[in-house]
C-alpha positions as YAML, in Angstrom:
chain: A
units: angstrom
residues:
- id: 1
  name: UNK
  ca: [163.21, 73.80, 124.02]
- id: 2
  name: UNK
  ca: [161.15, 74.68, 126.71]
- id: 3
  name: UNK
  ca: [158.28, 77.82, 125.85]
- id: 4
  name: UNK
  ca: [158.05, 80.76, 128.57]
- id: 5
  name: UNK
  ca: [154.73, 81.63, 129.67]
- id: 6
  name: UNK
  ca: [154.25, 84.11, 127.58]
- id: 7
  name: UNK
  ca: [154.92, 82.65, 124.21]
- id: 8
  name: UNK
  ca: [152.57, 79.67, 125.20]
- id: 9
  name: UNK
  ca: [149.66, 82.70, 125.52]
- id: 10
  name: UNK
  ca: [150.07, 83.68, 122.49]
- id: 11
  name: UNK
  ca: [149.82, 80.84, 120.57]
- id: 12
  name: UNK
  ca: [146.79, 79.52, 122.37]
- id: 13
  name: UNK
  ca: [145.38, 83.26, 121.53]
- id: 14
  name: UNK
  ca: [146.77, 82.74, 118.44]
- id: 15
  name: UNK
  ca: [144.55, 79.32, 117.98]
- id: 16
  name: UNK
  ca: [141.76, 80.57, 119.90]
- id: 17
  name: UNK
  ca: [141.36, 83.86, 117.32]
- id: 18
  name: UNK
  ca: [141.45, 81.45, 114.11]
- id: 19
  name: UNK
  ca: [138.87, 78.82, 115.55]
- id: 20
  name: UNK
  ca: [136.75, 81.84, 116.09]
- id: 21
  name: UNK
  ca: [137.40, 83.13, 112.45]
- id: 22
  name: UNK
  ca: [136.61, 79.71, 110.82]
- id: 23
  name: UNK
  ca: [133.84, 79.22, 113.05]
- id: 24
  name: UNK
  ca: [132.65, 82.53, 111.56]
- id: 25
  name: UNK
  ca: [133.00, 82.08, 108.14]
- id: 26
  name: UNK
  ca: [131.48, 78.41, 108.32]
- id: 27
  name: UNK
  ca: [128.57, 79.96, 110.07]
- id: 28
  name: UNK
  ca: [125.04, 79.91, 108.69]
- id: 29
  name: UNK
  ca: [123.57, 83.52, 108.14]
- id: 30
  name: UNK
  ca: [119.51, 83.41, 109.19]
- id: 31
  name: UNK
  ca: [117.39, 85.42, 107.77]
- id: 32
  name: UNK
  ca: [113.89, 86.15, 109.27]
- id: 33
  name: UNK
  ca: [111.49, 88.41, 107.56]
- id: 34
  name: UNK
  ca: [107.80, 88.97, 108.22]
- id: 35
  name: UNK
  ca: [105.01, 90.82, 106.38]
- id: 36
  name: UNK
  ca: [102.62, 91.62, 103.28]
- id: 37
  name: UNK
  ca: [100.98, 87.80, 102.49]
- id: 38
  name: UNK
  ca: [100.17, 89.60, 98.91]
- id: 39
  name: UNK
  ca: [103.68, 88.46, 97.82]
- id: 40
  name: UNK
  ca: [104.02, 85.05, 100.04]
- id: 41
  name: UNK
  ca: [103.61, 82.67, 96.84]
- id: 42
  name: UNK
  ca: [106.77, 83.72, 95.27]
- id: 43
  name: UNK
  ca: [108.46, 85.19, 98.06]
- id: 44
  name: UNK
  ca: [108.46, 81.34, 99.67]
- id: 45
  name: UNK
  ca: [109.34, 80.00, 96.20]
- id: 46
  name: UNK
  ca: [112.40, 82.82, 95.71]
- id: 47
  name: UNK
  ca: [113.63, 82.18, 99.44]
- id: 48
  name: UNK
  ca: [113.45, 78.56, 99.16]
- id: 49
  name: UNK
  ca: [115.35, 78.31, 95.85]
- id: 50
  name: UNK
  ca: [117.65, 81.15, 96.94]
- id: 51
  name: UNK
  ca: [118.59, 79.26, 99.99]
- id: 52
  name: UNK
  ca: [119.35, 75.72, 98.22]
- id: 53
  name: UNK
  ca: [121.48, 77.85, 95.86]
- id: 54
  name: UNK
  ca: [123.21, 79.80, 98.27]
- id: 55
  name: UNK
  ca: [125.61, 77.70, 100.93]
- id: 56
  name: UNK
  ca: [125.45, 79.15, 104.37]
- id: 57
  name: UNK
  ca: [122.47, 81.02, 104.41]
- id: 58
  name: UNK
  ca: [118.84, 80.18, 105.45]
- id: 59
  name: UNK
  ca: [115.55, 82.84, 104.89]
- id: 60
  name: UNK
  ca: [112.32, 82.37, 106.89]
- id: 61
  name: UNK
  ca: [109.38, 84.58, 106.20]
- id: 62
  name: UNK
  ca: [106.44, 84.79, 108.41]
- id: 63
  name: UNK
  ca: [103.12, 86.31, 106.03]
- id: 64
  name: UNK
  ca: [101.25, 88.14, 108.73]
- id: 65
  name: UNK
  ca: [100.07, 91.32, 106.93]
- id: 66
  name: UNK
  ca: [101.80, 94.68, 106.04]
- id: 67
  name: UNK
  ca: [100.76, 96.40, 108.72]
- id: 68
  name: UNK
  ca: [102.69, 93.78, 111.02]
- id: 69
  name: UNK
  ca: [105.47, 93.44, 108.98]
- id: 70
  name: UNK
  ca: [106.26, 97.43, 108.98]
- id: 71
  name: UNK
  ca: [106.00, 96.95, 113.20]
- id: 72
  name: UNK
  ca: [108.26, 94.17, 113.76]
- id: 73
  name: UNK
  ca: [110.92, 96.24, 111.20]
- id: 74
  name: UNK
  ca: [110.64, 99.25, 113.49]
- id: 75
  name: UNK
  ca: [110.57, 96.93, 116.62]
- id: 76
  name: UNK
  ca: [113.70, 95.54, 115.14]
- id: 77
  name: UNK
  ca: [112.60, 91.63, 116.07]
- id: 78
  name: UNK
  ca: [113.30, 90.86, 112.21]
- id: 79
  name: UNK
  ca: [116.08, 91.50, 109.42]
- id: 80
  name: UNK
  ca: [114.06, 92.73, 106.56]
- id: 81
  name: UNK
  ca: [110.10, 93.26, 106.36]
- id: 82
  name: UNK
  ca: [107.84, 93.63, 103.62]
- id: 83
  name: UNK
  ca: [105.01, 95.50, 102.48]
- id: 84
  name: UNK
  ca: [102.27, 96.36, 99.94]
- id: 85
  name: UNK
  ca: [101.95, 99.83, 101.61]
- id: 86
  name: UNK
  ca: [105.37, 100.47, 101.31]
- id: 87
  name: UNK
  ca: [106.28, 102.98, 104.68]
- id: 88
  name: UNK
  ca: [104.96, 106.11, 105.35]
- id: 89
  name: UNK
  ca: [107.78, 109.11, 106.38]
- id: 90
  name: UNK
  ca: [105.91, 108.35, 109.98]
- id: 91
  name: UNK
  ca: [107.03, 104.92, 109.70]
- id: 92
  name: UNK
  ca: [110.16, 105.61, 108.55]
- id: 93
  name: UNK
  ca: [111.96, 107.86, 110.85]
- id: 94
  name: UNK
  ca: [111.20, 105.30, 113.81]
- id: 95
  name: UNK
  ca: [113.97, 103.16, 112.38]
- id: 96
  name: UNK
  ca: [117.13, 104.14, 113.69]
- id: 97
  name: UNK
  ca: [119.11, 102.35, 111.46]
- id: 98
  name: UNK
  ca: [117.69, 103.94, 108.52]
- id: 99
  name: UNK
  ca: [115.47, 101.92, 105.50]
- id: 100
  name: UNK
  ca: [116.25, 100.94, 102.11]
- id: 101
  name: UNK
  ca: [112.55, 100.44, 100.56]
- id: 102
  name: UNK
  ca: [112.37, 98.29, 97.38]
- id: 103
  name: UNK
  ca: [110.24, 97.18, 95.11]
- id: 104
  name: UNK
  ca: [110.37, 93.38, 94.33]
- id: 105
  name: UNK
  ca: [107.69, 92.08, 92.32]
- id: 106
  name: UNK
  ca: [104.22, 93.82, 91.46]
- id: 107
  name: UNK
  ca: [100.65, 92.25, 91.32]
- id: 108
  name: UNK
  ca: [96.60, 92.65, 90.78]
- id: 109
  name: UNK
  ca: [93.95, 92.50, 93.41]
- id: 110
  name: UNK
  ca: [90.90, 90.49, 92.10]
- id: 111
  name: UNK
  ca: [87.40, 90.23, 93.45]
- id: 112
  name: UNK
  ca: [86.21, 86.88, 94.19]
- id: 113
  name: UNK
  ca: [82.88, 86.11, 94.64]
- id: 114
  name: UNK
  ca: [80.91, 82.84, 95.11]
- id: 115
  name: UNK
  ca: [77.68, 82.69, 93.45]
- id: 116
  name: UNK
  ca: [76.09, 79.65, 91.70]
- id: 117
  name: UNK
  ca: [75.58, 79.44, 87.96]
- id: 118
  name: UNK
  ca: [77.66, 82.47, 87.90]
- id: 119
  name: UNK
  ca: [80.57, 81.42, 85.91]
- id: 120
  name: UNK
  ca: [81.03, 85.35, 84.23]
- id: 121
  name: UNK
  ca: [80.62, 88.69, 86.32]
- id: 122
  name: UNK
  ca: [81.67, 92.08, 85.22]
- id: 123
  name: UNK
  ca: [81.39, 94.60, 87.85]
- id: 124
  name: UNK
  ca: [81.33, 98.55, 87.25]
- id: 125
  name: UNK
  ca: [83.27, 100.92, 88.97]
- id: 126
  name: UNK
  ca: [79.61, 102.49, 90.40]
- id: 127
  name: UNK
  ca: [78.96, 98.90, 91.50]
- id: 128
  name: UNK
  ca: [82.21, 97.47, 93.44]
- id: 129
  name: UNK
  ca: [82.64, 100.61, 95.17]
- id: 130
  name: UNK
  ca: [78.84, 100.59, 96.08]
- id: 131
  name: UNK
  ca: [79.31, 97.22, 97.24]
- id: 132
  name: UNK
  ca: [82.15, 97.97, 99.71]
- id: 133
  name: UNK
  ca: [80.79, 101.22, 100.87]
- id: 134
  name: UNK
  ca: [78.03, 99.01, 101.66]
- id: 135
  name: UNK
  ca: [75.37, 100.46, 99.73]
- id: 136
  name: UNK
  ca: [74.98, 97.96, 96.94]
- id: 137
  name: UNK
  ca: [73.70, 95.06, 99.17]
- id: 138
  name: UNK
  ca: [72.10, 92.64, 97.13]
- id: 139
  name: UNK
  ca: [73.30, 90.88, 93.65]
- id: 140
  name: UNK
  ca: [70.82, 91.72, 91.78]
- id: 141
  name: UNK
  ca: [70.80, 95.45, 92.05]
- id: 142
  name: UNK
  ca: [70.15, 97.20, 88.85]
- id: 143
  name: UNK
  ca: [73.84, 98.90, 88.97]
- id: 144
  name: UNK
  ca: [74.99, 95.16, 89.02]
- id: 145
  name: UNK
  ca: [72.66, 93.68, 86.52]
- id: 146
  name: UNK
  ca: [73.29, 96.69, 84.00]
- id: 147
  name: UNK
  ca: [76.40, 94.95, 82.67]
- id: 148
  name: UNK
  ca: [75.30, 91.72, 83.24]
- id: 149
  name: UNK
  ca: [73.01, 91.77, 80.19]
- id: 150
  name: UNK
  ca: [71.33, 88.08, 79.96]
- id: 151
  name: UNK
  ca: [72.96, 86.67, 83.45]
- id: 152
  name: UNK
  ca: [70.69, 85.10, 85.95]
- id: 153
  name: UNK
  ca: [71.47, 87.37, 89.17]
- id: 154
  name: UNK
  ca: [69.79, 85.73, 92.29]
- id: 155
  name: UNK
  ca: [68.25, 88.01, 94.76]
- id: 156
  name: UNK
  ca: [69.90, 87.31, 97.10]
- id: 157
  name: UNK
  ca: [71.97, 89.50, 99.60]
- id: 158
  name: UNK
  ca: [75.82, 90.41, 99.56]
- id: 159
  name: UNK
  ca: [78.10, 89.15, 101.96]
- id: 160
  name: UNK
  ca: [81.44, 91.50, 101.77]
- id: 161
  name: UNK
  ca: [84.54, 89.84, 102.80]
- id: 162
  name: UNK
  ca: [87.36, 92.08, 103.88]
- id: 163
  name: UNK
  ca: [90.53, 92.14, 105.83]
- id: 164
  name: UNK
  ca: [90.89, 91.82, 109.43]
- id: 165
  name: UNK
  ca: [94.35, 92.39, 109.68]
- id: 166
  name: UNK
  ca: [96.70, 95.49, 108.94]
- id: 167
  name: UNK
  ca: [97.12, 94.50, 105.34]
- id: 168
  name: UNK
  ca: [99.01, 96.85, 102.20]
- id: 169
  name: UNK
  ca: [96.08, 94.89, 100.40]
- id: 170
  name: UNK
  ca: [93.70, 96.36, 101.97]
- id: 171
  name: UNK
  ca: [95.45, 99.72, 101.91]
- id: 172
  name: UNK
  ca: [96.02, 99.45, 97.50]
- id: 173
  name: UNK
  ca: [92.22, 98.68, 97.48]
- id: 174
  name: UNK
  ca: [91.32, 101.38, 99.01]
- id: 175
  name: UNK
  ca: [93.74, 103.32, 97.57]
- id: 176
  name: UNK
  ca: [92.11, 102.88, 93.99]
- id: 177
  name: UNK
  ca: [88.67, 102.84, 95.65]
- id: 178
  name: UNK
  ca: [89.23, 106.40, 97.30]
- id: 179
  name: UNK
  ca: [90.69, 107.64, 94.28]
- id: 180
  name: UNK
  ca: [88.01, 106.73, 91.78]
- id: 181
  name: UNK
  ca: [84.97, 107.83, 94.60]
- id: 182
  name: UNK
  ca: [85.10, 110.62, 97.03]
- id: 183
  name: UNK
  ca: [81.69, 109.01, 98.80]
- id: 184
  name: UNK
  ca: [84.20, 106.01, 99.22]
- id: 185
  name: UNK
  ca: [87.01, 108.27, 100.33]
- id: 186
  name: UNK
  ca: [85.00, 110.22, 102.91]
- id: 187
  name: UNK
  ca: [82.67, 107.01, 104.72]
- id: 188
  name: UNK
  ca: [85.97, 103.81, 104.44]
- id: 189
  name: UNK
  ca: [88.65, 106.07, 103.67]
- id: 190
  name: UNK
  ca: [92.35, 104.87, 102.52]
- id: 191
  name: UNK
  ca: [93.82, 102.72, 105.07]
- id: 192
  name: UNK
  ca: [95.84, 99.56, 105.81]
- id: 193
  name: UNK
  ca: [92.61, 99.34, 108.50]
- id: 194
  name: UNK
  ca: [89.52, 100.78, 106.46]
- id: 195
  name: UNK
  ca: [86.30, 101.91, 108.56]
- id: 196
  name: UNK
  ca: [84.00, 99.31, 106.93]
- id: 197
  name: UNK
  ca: [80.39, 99.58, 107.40]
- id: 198
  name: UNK
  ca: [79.73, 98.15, 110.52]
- id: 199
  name: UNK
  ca: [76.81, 95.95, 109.42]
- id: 200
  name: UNK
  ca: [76.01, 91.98, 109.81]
- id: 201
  name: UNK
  ca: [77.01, 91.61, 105.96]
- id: 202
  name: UNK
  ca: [81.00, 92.69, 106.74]
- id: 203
  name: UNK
  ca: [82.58, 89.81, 107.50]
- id: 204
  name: UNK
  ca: [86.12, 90.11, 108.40]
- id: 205
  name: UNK
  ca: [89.01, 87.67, 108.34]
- id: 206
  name: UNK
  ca: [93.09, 87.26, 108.31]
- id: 207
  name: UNK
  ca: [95.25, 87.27, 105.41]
- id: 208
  name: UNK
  ca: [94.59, 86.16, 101.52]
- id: 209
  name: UNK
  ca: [93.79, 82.49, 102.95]
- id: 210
  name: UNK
  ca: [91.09, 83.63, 105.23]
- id: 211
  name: UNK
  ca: [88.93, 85.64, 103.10]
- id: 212
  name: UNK
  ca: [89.57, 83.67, 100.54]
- id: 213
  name: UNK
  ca: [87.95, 80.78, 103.60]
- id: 214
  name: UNK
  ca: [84.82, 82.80, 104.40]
- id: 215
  name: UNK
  ca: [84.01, 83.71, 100.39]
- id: 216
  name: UNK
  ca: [84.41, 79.67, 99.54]
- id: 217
  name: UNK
  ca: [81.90, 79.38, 102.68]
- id: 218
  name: UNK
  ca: [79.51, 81.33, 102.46]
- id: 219
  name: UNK
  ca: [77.73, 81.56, 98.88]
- id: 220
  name: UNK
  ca: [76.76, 84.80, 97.80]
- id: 221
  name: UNK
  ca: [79.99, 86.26, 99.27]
- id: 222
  name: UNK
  ca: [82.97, 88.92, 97.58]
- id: 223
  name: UNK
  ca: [85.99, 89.86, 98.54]
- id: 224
  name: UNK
  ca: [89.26, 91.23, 97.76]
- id: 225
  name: UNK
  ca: [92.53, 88.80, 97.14]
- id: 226
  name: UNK
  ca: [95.68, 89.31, 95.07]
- id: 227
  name: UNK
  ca: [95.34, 87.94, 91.82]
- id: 228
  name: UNK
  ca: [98.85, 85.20, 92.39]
- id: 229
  name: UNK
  ca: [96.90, 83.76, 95.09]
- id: 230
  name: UNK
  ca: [93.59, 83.35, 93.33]
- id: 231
  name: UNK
  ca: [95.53, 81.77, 90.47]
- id: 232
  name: UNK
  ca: [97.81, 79.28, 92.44]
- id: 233
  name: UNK
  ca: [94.47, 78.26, 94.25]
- id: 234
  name: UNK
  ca: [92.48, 77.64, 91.47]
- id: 235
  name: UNK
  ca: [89.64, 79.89, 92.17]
- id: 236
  name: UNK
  ca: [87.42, 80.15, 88.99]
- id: 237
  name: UNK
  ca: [84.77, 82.92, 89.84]
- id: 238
  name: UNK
  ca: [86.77, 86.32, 89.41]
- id: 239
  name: UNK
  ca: [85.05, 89.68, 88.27]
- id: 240
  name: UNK
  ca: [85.88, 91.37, 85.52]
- id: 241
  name: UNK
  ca: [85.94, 95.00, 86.73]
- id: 242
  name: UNK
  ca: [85.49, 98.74, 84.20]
- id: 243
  name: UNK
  ca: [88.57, 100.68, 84.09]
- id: 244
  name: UNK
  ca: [89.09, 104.21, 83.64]
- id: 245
  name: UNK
  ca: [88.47, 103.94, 79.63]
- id: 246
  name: UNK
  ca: [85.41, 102.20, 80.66]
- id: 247
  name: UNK
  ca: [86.36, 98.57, 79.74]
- id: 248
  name: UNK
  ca: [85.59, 95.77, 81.48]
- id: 249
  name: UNK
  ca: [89.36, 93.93, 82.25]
- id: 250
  name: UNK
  ca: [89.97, 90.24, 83.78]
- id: 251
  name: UNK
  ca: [93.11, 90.46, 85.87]
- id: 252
  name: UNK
  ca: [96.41, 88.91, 84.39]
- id: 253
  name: UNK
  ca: [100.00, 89.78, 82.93]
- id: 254
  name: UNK
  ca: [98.61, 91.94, 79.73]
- id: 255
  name: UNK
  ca: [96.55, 94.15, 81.83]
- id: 256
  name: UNK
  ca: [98.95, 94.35, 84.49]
- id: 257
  name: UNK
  ca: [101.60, 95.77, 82.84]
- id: 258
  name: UNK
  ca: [99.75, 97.69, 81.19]
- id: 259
  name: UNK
  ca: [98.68, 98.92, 84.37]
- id: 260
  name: UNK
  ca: [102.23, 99.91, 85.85]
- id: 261
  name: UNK
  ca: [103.58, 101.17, 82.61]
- id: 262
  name: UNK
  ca: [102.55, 104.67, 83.85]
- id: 263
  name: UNK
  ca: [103.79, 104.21, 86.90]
- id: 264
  name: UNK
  ca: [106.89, 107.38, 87.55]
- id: 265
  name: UNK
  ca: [109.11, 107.04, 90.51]
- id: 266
  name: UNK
  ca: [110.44, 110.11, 92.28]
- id: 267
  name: UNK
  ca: [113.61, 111.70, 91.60]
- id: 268
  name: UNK
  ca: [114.80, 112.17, 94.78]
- id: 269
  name: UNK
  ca: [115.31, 110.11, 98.32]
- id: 270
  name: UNK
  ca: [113.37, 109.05, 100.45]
- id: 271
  name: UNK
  ca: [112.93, 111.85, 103.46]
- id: 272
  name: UNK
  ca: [116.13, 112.68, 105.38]
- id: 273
  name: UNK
  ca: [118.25, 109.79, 103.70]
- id: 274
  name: UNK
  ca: [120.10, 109.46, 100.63]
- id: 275
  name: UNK
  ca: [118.52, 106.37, 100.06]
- id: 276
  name: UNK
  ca: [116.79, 106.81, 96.35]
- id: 277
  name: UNK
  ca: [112.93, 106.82, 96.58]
- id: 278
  name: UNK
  ca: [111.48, 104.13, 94.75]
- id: 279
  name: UNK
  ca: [107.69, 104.05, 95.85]
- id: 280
  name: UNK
  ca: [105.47, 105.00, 93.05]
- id: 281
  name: UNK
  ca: [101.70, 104.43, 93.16]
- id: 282
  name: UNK
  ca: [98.93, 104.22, 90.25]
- id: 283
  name: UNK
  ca: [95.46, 104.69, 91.62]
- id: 284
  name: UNK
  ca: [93.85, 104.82, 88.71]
- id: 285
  name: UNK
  ca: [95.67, 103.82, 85.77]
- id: 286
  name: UNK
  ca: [94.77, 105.13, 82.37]
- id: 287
  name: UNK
  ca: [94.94, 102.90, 78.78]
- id: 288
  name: UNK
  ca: [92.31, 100.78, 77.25]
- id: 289
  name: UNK
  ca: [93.76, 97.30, 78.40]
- id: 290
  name: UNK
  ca: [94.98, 98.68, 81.82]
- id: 291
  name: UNK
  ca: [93.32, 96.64, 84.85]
- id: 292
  name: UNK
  ca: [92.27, 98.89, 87.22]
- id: 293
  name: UNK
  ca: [94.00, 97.31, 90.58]
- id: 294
  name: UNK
  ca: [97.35, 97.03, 90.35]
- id: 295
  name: UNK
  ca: [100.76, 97.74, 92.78]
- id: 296
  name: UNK
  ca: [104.42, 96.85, 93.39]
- id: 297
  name: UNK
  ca: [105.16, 95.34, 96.45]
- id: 298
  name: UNK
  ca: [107.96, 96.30, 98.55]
- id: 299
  name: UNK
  ca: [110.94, 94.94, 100.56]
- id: 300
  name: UNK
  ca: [111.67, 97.10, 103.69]
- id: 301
  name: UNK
  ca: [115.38, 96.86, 104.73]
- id: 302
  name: UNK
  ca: [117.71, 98.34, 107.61]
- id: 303
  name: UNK
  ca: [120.07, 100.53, 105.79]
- id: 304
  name: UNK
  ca: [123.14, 99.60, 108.63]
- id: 305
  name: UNK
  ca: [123.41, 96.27, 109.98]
- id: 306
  name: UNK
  ca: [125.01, 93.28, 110.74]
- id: 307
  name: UNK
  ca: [127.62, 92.83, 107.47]
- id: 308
  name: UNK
  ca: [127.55, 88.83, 107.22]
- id: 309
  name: UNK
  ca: [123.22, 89.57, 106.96]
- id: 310
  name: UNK
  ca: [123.97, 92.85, 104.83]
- id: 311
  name: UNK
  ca: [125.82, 90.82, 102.43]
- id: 312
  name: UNK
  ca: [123.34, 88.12, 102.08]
- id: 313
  name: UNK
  ca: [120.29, 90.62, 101.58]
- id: 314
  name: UNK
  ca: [122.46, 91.95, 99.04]
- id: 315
  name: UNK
  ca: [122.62, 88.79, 97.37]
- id: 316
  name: UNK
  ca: [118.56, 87.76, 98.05]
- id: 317
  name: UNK
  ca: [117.55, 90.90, 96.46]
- id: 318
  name: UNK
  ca: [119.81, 90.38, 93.49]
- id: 319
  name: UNK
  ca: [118.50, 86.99, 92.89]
- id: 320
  name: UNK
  ca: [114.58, 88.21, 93.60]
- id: 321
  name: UNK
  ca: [115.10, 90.82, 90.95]
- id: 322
  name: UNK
  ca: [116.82, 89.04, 88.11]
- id: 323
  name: UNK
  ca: [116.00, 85.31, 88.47]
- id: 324
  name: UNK
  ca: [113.27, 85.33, 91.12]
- id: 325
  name: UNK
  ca: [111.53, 87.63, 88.00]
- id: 326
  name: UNK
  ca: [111.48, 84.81, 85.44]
- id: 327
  name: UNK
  ca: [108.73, 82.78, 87.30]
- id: 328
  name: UNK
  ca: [106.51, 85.78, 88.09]
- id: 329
  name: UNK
  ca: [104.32, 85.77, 85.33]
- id: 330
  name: UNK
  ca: [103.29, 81.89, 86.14]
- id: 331
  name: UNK
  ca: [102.56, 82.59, 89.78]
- id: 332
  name: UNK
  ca: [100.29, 85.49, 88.72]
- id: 333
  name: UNK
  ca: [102.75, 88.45, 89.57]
- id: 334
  name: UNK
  ca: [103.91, 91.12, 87.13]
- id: 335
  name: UNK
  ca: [107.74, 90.70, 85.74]
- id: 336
  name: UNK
  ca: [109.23, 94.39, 87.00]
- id: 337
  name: UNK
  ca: [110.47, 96.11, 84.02]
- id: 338
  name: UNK
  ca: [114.32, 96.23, 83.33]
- id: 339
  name: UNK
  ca: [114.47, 99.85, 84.32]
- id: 340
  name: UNK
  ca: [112.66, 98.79, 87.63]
- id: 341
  name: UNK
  ca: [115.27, 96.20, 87.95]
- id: 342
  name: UNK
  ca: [118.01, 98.52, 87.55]
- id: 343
  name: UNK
  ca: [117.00, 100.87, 90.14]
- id: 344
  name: UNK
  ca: [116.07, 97.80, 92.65]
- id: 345
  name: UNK
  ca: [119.67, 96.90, 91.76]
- id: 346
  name: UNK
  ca: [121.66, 100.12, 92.40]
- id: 347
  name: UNK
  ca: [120.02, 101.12, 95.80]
- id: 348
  name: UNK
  ca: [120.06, 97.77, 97.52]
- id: 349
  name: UNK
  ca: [123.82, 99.33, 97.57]
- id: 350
  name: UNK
  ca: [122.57, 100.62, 100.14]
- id: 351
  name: UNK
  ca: [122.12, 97.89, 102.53]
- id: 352
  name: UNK
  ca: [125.18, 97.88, 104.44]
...
């Protein structure tokens, strides 16, 4: 029997609507994410592991510092961000779509340093923050040497090492710095882009891998990394630094926790959303065993997009916070507690 015109339209609509459904559903879902290079170690293990795991769907994360990270989000030229600086309510309410801010993993930031014969360094608080406000300028100052009893300081001068790029690890250090000395707080300040002292022993440089370059080559050199990266490196020369109690504490899991165990998350949302806030800080924390430097790390999110993506951050951040947690410790992060976990759970409900 012969079809009119009009049945033989519909079924080629008919055919042409389910090719483009199955085309659809056998599509891969990219990811691309850019930001804080704090968290790159085990955010490249998580999103390689996640994406073997996970037919269909394919991550790629750029590390290019916080402060980038947070601009390409608002500039909307990625699908998720991230950040050790979180987002300020500035930040914030230039993303249309609204943000769902999360906390993934948590870490230390260590001081390296490159000295020879020096396998053991403690540092005070008087003396680190001397030596980034630049007034502490050579290694065997009497502030440094004081708890350095029987260690053969050279005289030689300080070369500081610090970020060049917008970076949430510059903005934690300074964050504790600030807190724990208002000369600090007043001269630097608290920034993702401190005010160094502009003098010819600053040295500046991109990312965790570049200072970490400029401390390995030039000796008598310090500066600030996060801890996972110093570990999964190898470095071996990493201060010991005085905590509030006075106590000299080398970076790793104990004093980590111990760190964030104080840290209290707000009970509301974040500002004109009903998006729970879960950015919580500790500047300074308090306990015996606490190191002094230590932060979560955030994943910035739009709150309404794309639903194929939506549905696949969904199911990153599920695996980041329950199995992505397991390998933290030996890749130098901090395991987020289960009630962090269960709040990172519930509001990536959010991500629609």
């Amino acid at each position: 029997m012969r079809k009119s015109p009009f049945l033989k339209t519909a079924v080629a609509a008919g055919f042409a609507a389910l090719f483009a459904v199955s085309a659809q559903a056998g599509a891969e879902v990219k990811l691309n994410g850019s930001g804080a290079s704090f968290p790159f170690p085990i955010y490249s293990k998580w999103f390689k592991d996640f994406s073997a795991a996970t037919k269909g769907v394919r991550i790629d994360y750029q590390s290019k510092g916080s402060g980038a990270g947070i601009q390409d989000l608002i500039n909307g030229t990625v699908d998720f961000a991230a950040s050790d600086a979180a987002m300020s309510p500035e930040e914030q309410a230039k993303v249309k779509q609204g943000v769902v801010l999360l906390p993934m993993t948590a870490g230390e930031i260590v001081l390296i340093y490159n000295l020879k014969g020096v396998k053991d360094l403690k540092l005070s608080r008087e003396a680190y923050t001397g030596i980034f406000s630049g007034k502490i300028t050579r290694w065997n100052d009497p502030l440094i040497a004081a708890a350095n009893k029987g260690v053969a300081l050279p005289d030689k001068p300080i070369t500081v090492v610090t970020r060049s790029d917008s970076s949430g690890t510059s903005y934690v250090f300074t964050g504790h710095l600030a807190a724990i000395s208002d000369s600090f707080k007043t001269t630097v300040g608290h920034s993702k882009s401190p005010q160094w002292p502009n003098t010819g022993k600053f040295v500046a440089a991109p990312k965790n891998d570049g200072v970490t370059a400029q401390v390995q080559q030039n000796e008598g050199a310090i500066g600030y990394v996060e801890y996972g990266y110093a570990k999964l490196t190898g470095w071996k020369q990493i201060a010991e630094l005085e905590n509030q109690s006075g106590k000299f504490i080398a970076a790793g899991p104990a004093g980590g926790a111990a760190a964030l165990a104080a840290a209290q998350f707000p009970q509301g949302t974040l500002p004109g959303s009903d998006v729970p806030d879960l950015i919580a800080w500790v500047w300074d924390p308090a306990g015996d065993q606490s190191y002094p430097i230590a932060t979560f790390t955030w994943m910035l999110f739009y709150k309404d997009q794309d639903d194929a993506k939506a549905d696949a951050l969904r199911q990153m951040v599920k695996y980041g916070a329950t199995e992505g947690q397991k390998i933290a410790d030996s890749m130098g992060y901090i395991p987020l507690p289960a009630n962090v976990v269960e709040k990172v759970l519930s509001a990536s409900a959010f991500i629609k």
